[in-house]
C-alpha positions as CSV (number, residue, x, y, z in Angstrom):
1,X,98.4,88.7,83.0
2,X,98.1,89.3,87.0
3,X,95.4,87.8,88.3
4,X,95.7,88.7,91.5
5,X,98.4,91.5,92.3
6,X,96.7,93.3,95.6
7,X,99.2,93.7,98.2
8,X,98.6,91.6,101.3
9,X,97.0,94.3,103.8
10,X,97.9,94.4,107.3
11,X,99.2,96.9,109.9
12,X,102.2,99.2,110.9
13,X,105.2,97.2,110.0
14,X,103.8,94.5,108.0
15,X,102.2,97.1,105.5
16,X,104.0,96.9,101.5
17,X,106.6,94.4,103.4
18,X,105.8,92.0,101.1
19,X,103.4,90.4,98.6
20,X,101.5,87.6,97.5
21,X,101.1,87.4,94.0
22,X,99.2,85.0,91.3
23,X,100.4,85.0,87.5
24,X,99.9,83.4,84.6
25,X,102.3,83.1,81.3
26,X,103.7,86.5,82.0
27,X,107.4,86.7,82.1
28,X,108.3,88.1,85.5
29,X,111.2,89.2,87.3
30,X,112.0,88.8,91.1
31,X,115.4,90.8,92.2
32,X,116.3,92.3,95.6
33,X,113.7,90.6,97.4
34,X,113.2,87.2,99.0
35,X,110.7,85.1,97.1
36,X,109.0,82.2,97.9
37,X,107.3,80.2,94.7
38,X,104.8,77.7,94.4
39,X,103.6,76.2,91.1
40,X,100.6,75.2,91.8
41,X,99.8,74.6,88.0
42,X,101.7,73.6,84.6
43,X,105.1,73.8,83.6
44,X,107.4,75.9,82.4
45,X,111.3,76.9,82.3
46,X,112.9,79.6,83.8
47,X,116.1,81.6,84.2
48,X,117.8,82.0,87.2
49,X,121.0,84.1,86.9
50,X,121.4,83.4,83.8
51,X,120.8,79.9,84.0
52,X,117.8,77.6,82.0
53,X,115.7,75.6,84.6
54,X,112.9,73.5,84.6
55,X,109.3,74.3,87.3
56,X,107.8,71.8,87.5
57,X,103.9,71.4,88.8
58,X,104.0,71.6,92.7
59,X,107.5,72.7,92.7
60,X,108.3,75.0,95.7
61,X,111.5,76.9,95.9
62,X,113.3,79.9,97.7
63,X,114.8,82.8,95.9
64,X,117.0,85.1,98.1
65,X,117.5,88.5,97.3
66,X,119.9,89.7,94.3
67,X,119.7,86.3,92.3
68,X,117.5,87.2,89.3
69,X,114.4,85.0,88.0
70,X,112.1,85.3,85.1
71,X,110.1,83.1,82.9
72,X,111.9,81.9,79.7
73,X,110.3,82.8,76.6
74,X,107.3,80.4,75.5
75,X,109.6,79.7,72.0
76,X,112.2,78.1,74.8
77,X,109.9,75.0,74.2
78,X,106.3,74.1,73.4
79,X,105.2,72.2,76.4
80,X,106.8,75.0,78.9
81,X,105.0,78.0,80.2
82,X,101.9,77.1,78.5
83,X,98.8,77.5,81.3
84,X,101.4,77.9,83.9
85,X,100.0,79.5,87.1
86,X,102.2,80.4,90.0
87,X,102.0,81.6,93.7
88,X,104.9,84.0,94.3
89,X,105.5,84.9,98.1
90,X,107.8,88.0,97.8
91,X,109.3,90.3,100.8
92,X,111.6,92.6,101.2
93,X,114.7,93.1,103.6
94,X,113.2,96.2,105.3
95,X,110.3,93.9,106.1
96,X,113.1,91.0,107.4
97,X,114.0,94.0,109.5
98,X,111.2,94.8,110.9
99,X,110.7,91.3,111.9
100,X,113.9,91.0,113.5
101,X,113.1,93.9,115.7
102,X,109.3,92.9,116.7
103,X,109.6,89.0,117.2
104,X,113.4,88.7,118.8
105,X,112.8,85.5,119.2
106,X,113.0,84.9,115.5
107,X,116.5,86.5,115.5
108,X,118.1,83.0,114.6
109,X,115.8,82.5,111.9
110,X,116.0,85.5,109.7
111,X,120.0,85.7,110.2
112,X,120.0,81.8,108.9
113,X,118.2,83.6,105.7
114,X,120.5,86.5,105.1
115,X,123.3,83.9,105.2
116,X,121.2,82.2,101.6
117,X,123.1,83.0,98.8
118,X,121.9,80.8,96.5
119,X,118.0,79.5,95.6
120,X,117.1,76.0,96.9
121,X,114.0,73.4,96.0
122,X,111.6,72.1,98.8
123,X,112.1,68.5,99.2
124,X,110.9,65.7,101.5
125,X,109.0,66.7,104.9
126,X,110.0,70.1,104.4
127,X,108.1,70.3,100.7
128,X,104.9,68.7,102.4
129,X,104.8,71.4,105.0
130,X,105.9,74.6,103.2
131,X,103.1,73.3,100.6
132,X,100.4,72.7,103.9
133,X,101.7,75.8,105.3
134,X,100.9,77.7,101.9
135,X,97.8,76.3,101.4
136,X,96.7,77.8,105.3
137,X,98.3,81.0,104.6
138,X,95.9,81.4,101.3
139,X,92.8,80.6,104.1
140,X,94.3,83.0,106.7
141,X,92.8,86.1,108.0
142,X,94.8,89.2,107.1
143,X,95.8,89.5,111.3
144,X,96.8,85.5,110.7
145,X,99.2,85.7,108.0
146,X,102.1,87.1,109.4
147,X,102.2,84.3,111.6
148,X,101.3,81.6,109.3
149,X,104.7,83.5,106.8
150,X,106.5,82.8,110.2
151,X,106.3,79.0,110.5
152,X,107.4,78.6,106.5
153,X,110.3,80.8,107.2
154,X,111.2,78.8,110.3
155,X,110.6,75.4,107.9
156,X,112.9,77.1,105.3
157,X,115.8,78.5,107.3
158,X,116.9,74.7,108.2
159,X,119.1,72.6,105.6
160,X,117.4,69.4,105.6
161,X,114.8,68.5,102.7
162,X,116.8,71.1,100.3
163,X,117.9,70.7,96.7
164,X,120.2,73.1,95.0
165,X,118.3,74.0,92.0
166,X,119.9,72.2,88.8
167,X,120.3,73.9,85.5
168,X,121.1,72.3,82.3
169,X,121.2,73.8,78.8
170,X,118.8,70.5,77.4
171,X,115.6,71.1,79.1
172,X,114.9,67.3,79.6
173,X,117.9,66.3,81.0
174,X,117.2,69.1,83.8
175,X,113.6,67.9,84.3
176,X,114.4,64.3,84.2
177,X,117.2,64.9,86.9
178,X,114.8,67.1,88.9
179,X,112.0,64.2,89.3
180,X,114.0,61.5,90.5
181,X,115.7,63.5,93.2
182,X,112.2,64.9,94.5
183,X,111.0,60.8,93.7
184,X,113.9,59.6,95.7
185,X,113.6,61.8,98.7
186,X,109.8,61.4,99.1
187,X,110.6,57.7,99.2
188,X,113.2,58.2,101.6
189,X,111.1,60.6,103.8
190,X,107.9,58.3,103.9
191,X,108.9,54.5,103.5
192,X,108.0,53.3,106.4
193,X,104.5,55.5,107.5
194,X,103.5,54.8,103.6
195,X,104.0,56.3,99.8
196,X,100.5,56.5,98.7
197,X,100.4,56.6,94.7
198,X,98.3,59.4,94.7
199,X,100.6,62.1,96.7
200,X,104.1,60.6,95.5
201,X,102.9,61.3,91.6
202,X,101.5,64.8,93.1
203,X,104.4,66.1,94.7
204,X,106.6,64.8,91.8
205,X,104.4,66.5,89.5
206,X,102.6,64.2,87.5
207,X,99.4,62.4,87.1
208,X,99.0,58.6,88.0
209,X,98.7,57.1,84.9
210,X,102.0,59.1,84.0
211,X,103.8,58.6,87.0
212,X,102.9,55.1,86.8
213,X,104.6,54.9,83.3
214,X,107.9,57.2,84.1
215,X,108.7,55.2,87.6
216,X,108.6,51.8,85.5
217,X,110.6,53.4,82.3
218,X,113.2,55.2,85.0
219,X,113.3,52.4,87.4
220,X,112.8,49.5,85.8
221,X,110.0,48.5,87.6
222,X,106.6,48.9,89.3
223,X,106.3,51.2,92.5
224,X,105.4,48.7,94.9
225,X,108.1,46.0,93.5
226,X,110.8,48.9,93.8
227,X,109.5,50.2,97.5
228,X,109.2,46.3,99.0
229,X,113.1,45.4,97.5
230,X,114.0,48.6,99.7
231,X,112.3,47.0,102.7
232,X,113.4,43.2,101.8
233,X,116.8,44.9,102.2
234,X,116.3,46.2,105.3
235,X,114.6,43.1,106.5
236,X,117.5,41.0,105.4
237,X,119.8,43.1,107.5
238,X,117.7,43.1,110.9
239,X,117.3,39.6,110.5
240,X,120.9,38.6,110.5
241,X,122.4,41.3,113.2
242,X,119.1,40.9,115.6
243,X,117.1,39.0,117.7
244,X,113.6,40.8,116.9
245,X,110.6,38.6,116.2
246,X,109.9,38.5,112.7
247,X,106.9,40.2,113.3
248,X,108.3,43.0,114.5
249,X,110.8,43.2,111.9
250,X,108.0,43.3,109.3
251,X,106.2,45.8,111.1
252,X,109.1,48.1,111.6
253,X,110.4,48.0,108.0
254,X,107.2,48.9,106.3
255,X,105.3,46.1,106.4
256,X,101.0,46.4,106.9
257,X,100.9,42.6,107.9
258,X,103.2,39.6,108.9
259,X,101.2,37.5,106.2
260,X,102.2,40.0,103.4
261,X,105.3,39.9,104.3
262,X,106.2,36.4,104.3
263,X,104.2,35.9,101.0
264,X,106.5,39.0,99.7
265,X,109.8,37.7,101.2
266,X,109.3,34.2,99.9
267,X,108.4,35.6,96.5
268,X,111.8,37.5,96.2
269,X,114.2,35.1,98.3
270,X,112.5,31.5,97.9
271,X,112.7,31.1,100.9
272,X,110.3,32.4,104.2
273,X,111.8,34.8,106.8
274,X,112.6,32.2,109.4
275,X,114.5,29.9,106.8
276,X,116.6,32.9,105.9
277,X,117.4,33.7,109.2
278,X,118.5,30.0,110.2
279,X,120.2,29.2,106.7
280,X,122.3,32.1,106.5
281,X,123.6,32.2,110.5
């Protein structure tokens, strides 16, 4: 049932503009209003027009108005929509309105989500700060939130870091689909500040020891073998079409220390850095 189904209060134009709303395994409907979901626990499959889909824990995606969503049926599958607990960010075009007319400024942004036909998945940077940005607006003082509901709009309205959401009548295929894209684009979006175990398996939905077990199955090997032969690649490359040190090519690919990397590059190649460099011009 709803645990949580008060409408956000606020003043004049804000007020019944939209809600925030947290459910459990009751089937619910969104239609005719912009929704924002966050899964913050479980899994489960849903139906969007028409369509079987796979949520995933810590899933965040965008529902524009007149495509319909609801919870499958728990008989869709016995590990889906079992302790599944959603945040649902819903609001309404009169509010959109409204918003338009007070903050002009923000004309841009809300045309750029009229133009949304379709729902979309967080990915990448844009997932992290949707899902920092959700976390605030929970924290947020009632005068606060319209502003905080600002800045994820503003992160939403731009195409980069966006997934179309997949569908697939086998249920795994879908889910298995869904977690290396959101795998692959964390990896892409983070290489070289750092993919730290802990938040890659978070933000693709699964524990450690399970993440741990899926990469290697799906990948055929360990995370930190598959992240350094992306950076040996781009090592390779800088070392062959520049003149930068080989410090500074470790450093700029990823690298925490010139000593790793040798002992990494040697490991994969046979050969050190500086060899490879004078061997192959």
């Amino acid at each position: 049932m709803w645990q949580n189904k008060e409408p956000m209060k606020s003043s004049g134009y804000w007020t019944g503009g939209f809600d925030i709303l947290v459910r459990g395994n009751e089937k619910v409907h969104y239609n005719n209003v912009w929704t924002l979901v966050y899964a913050k626990e479980g899994a489960g499959m849903y139906i969007l027009d028409g369509r079987l889909t796979c949520l995933n824990c810590n899933d965040i995606i965008f529902i524009p108005p007149k495509v319909s969503c609801s919870f499958a049926p728990a008989d869709m599958g016995d590990e889906y929509n079992e302790n599944v607990e959603i945040i649902a960010l819903c609001f309404n075009q009169v509010w959109l309105d409204a918003l338009l007319k007070t903050f002009i400024h923000y004309g841009d942004l809300v045309l750029r989500l009229k133009e949304m036909k379709s729902a979309v998945m967080m990915t990448g940077r844009k997932w992290m700060s949707v899902y920092n940005l959700m976390n605030t607006l929970a924290q947020s003082s009632d005068e606060a939130k319209p502003l905080v509901i600002l800045q994820i709009l503003a992160h939403i309205s731009t195409n980069e870091d966006t997934l179309p959401i997949q569908s697939s009548k086998s249920p795994e295929v879908a889910d298995l689909a869904e977690k290396k894209a959101r795998i692959d684009r964390y990896i892409s979006c983070n290489l070289l500040s750092g993919v730290a175990l802990e938040d890659i398996a978070a933000y693709a939905g699964m524990n450690r020891t399970y993440f741990c077990l899926f990469f290697k199955k799906h990948y055929g090997m360990g995370l930190i073998e598959y992240l350094n032969s992306i950076k040996l690649d781009m090592t390779c490359t800088m070392l062959l079409k520049t003149d930068a040190s080989i410090a500074d090519i470790a450093i700029q690919c990823g690298f925490r220390t010139v000593t790793y990397f040798n002992r990494v590059f040697k490991a994969a190649k046979g050969i050190s850095p500086k060899e490879y460099r004078t061997k192959t011009i």
